[in-house]
C-alpha positions in Angstrom: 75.0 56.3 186.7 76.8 58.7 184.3 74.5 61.4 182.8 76.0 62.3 179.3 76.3 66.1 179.1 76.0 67.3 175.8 76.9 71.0 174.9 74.2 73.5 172.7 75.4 73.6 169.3 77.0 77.1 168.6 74.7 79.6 166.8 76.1 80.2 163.3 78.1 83.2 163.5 76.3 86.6 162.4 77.6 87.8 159.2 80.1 90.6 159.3 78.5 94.4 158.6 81.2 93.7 155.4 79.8 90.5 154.3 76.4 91.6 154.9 76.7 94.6 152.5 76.1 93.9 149.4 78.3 95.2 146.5 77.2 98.4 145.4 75.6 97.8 141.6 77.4 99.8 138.4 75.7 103.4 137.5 75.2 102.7 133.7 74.5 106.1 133.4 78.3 106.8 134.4 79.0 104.3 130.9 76.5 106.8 129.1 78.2 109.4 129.9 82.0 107.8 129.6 80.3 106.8 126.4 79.5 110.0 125.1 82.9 111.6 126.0 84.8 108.6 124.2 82.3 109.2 121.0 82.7 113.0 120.9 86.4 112.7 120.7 85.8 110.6 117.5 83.7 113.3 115.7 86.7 116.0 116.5 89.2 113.5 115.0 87.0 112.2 112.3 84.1 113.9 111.9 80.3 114.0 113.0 79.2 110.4 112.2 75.1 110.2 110.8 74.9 114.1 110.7 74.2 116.3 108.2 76.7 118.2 106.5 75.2 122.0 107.6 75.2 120.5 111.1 78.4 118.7 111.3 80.6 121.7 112.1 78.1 122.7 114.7 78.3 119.1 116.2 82.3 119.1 115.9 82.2 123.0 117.5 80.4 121.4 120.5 82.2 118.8 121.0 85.6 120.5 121.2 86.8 121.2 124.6 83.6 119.3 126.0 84.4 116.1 125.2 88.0 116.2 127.1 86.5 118.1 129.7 83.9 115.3 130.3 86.3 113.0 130.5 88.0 114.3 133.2 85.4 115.1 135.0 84.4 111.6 134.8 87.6 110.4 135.9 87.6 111.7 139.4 84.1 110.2 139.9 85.9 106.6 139.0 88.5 107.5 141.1 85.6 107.9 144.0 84.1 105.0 143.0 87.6 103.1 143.4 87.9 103.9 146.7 84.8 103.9 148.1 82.1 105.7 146.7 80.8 107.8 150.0 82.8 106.0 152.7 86.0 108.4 152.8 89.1 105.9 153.0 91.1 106.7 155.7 94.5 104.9 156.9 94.8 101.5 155.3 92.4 101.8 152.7 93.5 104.8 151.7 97.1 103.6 151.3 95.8 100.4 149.6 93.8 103.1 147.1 96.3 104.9 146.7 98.9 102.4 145.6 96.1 100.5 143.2 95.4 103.9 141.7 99.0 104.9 141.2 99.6 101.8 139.1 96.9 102.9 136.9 98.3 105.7 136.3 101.3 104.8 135.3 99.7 101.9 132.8 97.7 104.6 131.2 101.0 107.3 130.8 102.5 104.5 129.4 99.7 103.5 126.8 99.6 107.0 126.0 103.2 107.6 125.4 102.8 104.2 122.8 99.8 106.2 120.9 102.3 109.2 120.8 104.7 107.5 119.2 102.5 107.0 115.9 102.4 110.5 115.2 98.5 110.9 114.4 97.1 114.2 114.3 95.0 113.0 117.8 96.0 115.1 120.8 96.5 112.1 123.0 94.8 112.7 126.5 95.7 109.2 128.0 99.2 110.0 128.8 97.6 113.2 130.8 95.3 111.2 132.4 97.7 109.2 134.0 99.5 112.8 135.3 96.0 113.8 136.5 95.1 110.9 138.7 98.5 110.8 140.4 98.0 115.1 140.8 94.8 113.8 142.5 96.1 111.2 144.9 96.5 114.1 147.9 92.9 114.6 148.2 92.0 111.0 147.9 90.7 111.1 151.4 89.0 114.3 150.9 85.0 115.4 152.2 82.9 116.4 148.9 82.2 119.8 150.1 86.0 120.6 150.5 86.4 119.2 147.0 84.4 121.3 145.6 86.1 124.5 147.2 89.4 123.2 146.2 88.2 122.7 142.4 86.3 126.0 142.8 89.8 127.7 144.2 91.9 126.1 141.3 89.4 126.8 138.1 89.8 130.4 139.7 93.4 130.7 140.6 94.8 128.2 137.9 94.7 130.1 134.8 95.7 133.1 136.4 98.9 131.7 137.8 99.2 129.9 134.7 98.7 132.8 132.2 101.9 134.7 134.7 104.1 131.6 134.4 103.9 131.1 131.0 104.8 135.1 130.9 107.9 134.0 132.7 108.8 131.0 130.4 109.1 133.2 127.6 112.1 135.1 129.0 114.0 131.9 129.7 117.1 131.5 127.4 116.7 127.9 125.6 119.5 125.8 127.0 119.5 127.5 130.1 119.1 125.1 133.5 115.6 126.5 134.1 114.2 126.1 130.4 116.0 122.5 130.6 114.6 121.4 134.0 110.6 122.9 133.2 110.6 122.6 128.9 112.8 120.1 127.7 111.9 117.6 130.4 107.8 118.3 129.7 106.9 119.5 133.0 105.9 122.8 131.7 103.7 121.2 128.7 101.9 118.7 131.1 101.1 122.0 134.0 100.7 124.7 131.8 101.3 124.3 127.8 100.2 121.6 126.6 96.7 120.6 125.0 95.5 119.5 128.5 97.1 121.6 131.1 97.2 120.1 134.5 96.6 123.9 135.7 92.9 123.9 134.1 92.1 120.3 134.2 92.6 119.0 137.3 89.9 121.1 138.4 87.7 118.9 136.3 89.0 115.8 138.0 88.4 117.0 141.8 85.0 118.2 140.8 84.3 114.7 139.7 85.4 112.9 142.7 83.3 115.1 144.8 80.6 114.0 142.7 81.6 110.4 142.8 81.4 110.7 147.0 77.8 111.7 146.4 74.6 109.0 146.5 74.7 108.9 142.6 71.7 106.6 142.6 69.2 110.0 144.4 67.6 111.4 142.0 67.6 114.4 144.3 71.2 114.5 144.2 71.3 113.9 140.2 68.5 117.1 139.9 70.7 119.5 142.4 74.1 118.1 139.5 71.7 119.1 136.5 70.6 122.6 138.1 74.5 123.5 139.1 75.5 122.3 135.8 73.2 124.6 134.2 74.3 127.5 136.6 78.1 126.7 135.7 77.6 127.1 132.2 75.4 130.3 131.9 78.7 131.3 134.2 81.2 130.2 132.3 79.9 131.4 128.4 77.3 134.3 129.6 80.3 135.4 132.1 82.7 135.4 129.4 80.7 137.5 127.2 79.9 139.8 129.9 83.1 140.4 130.7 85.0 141.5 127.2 82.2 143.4 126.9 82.2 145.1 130.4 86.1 144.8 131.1 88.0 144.9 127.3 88.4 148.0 124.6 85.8 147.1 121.7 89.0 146.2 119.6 90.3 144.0 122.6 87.2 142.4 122.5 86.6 141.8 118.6 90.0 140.1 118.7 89.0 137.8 121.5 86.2 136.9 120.1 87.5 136.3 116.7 89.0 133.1 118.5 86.5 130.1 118.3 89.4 127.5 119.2 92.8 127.6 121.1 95.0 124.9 121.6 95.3 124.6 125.4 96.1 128.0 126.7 95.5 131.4 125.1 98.1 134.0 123.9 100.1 136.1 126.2 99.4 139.2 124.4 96.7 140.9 127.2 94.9 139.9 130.1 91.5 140.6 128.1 92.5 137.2 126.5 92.0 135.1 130.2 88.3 136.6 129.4 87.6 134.3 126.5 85.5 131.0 127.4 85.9 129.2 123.8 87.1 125.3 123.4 90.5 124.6 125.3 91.8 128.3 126.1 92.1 127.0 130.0 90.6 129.9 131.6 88.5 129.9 134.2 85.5 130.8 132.6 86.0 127.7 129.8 86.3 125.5 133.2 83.1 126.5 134.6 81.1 126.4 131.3 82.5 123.3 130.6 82.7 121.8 133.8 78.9 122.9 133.9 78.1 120.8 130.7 79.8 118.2 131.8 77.5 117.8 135.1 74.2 117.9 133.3 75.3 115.2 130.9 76.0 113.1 133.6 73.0 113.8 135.5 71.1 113.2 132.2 72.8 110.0 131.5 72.2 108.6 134.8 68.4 109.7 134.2 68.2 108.1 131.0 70.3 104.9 131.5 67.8 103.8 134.5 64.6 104.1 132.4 65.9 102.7 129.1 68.4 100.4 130.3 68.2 98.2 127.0 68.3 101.2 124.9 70.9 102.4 126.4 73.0 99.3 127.0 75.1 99.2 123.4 76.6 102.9 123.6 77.0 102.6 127.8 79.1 99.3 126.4 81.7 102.0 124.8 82.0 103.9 128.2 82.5 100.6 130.2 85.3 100.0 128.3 86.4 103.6 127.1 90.5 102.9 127.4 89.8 99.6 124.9 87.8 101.9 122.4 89.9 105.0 122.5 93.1 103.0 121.9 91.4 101.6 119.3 90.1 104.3 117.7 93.6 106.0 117.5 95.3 102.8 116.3 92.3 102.9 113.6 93.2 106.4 112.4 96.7 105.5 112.0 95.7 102.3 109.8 93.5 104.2 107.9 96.3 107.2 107.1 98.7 104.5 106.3 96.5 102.9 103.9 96.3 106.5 102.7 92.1 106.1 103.7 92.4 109.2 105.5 89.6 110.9 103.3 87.7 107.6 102.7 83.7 108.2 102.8 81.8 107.3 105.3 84.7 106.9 107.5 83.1 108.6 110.9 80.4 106.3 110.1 82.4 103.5 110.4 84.2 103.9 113.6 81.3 104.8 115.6 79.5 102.1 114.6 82.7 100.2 114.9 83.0 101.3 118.4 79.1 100.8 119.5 78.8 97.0 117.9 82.4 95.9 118.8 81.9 97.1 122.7 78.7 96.0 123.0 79.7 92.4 121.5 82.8 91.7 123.4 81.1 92.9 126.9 78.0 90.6 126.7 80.6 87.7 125.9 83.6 88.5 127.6 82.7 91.1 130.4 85.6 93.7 131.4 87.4 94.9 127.9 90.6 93.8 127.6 93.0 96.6 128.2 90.7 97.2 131.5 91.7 93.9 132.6 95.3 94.1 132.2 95.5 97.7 133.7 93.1 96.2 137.0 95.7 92.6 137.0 98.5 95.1 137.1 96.6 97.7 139.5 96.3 94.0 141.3 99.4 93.0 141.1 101.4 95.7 142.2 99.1 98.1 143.9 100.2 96.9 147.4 103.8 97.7 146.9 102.8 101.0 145.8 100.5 101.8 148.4 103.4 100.7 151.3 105.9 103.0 149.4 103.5 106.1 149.0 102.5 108.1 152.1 99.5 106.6 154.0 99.1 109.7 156.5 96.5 111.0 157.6 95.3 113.4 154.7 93.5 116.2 153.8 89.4 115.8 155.1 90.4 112.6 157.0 87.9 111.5 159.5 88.7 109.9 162.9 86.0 107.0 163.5 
């Protein structure tokens, strides 16, 4: 007699620590805040939308500088959040990051050289923000706390070295190989002359990925970003003050402070002008006060976004989708000054609420906006190739295990 033997059933296979994690759920506050960048750029191009007129210069003033600043501050912490969050990448993921991130970068330099090409009176930041996040790939696989010292060293060094270099441009004869190799082919306008010098604003960006490796979701960590923003920016504007006063001649310092705007790097004609913290003089006092601002307004929108989700879902729409609505806006402002609607009433007005009703529409039908989705195909697409071609090593605040 033959005894069938009959084997256990296998146990189902545990689930993998990967599939057991579950996705890590979107900060709406970080669309707040992406939001609030996006819509501050619109009241420097167009004007303060819904404000009165003896407060829209003061609304316009504050926005100046800020806004940009925001945004790439916000940028690093997306390129955290692309490659990670808190789990450093290391080795193959970091190569994979890499390469995905590089093809964004060059889909939004390209974008941005398109917008350039209409000649509106917008400084285009796009086309630098591609630059930026390709300046950034090095320190992809960086600690937060070295982050932070390296965006500490830069906002410090930076516009120093910057403020010498430009000193040296000047004496370089136009047409000469040097002027050719660091003017004509724009590598001296993206680092140090243009609008958005690399030299003041990538200190922004590494700031913000530090930030971006951070538990986002603590509100112990957002009340320690909101008390060091605060610190930053009584640094940056009561520094500044403190220091033409303490360190200039009282004529130095009544010309300085004359200045309420600059247009990406102040003048070369003293050192009391690297004293100056006003809108877009890259110094290193305009980094930290802005850089400071920029921190509490994230903290805040990450405060207010989790306790009035539905009141804040429409504008947080705008900063999920911020490349769509920026491109938009600056195709919108070339309509209207084609139309010759460039002084049309109302017309702040319109975009923003343009921008709010459009965003918050097309997301709650469609999802991702559409430029986001063709930069992430592409990113997709062609991210591997670029992450086999650029260096994978082990880099800067790797860790082993």
């Amino acid at each position: 007699m033959t005894t069938a033997v009959t084997s256990p059933s296998p146990a189902p296979a545990a689930p993998s620590p990967a599939s057991a994690r579950r996705a890590p759920a979107r900060l709406g506050g970080l669309d707040l805040a992406r939001a609030l960048a996006v819509l501050a750029m619109f009241t420097v191009h167009l004007g303060a939308p819904f404000t009165p007129e003896p407060l829209e210069e003061a609304v316009r003033t504050a926005s100046h500088g800020r806004s940009s600043a925001l945004f790439a501050l916000l940028a690093g912490v997306a390129l955290a959040m692309m490659s990670g969050r808190a789990q450093i990448p290391s080795g193959a993921p970091l190569a994979a990051a890499r390469g995905r991130i590089a093809v964004r970068a060059g889909c939004l330099a390209a974008i941005g050289l398109v917008l350039i090409r209409l000649d509106t009176p917008v400084a285009i930041i796009i086309a630098h923000y591609g630059g930026f996040l390709l300046l950034a790939l090095p320190f992809l696989g960086t600690a937060p706390r070295r982050l932070f010292v390296v965006a500490a060293a830069g906002a410090l060094a930076g516009p120093q070295v910057s403020y010498l270099a430009r000193s040296g441009l000047e004496g370089l004869a136009p047409g000469g190989w040097a002027h050719t190799a660091l003017v004509s082919t724009g590598a001296a306008p993206f680092l140090l002359t243009g609008m958005f010098p690399a030299v003041s604003f990538l200190p922004y960006v590494l700031a913000g990925m530090a930030l971006g490796r951070l538990d986002l979701a603590d509100g112990r960590v957002r009340a320690r970003m909101a008390a060091w923003g605060a610190v930053l920016a009584a640094a940056g504007y009561g520094g500044s003050r403190l220091a033409l006063w303490a360190l200039a001649s009282p004529g130095e310092a009544a010309r300085v402070g004359a200045h309420t705007y600059f247009h990406g790097a102040v003048p070369l004609e003293g050192p009391a002008w690297l004293l100056t913290g006003v809108p877009h003089s890259g110094t290193t006092f305009e980094v930290a006060g802005s850089a400071g601002v920029g921190m509490a307004v994230v903290a805040a929108c990450l405060w207010a976004a989790d306790r009035a989700p539905g009141l804040t879902a429409a504008p947080a729409a705008v900063g999920a989708m911020s490349l769509t609505v920026y491109v938009a806006h600056v195709l919108g402002i070339w309509g209207v000054r084609a139309a010759g609607w460039g002084q049309a009433p109302l017309l702040a007005e319109a975009f923003a609420v343009a921008a709010v009703a459009g965003a918050w529409a097309w997301r709650r039908r469609f999802g991702k906006g559409p430029l986001e989705r063709l930069v992430a195909a592409a990113a997709r697409r062609w991210g591997g190739a670029a992450g086999r071609v650029l260096p994978a090593g082990r880099g800067p605040g790797h860790r082993a295990g």
